[in-house]
C-alpha positions, 0 to 999 in steps of 0.5 A, a space after each residue: 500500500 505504499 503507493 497509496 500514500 497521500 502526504 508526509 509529515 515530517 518532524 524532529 524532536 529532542 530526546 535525551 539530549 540527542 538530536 533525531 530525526 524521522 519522518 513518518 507517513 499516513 496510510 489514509 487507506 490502513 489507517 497506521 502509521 508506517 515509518 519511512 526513509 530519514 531527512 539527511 538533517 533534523 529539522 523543524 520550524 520548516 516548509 513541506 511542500 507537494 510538487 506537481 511530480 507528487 515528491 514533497 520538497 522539504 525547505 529550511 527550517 532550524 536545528 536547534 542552533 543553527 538555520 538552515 538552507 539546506 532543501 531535500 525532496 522525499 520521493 513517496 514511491 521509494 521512500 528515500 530522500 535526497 538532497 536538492 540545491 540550497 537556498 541562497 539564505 538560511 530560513 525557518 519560520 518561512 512560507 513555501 508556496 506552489 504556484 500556477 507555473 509548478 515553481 515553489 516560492 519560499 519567503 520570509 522567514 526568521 528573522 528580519 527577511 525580507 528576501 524571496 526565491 523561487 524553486 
């Protein structure tokens, strides 16, 4: 039923003082959570956004210390992640937006940015 999955929720956490990370997906069909292939960096405060193509492009975020622009793209099919380009600056707290022509606007975001780029 793996091909029958509709989204991705991805998130970090703190536990014991060890940063991990996991992403998890809903089967909308068997109703159970299922574990899934590992983002190549903890995040949170971060974007995820459904491409045309049906992968999910999961942009900047916050590590606990450090902002990110780092960008990767989970393939729903295999289940794998893989690193994409990196934004021009470091963001979380910032919107991700898919627009009419299939390009994704990522904008804002903490702290003070006032800058905007396209995917």
């Amino acid at each position: 039923m793996k091909d029958n999955f509709a989204f991705v929720i991805s998130f970090s956490f703190r536990r014991f003082w060890e940063e991990k990370k996991s992403s998890l997906n809903l089967c909308l069909f068997c109703l159970e959570w299922q574990s899934t292939g590992n983002m190549s960096v903890a995040r949170h405060v971060h974007t995820a956004s459904i491409l045309s193509n049906g992968k999910v492009l999961v942009t900047g975020g916050w590590t606990g210390s450090v902002s990110l622009n780092s960008a990767e793209l989970y393939d729903p099919s295999t289940g794998n992640w893989t690193t994409t380009g990196t934004m021009s600056v470091a963001r979380h707290v910032h919107t991700a937006s898919l627009l009419s022509n299939k390009t994704i606007l990522v904008t804002g975001g903490c702290c003070s940015r006032n800058s905007a780029e396209l995917y």
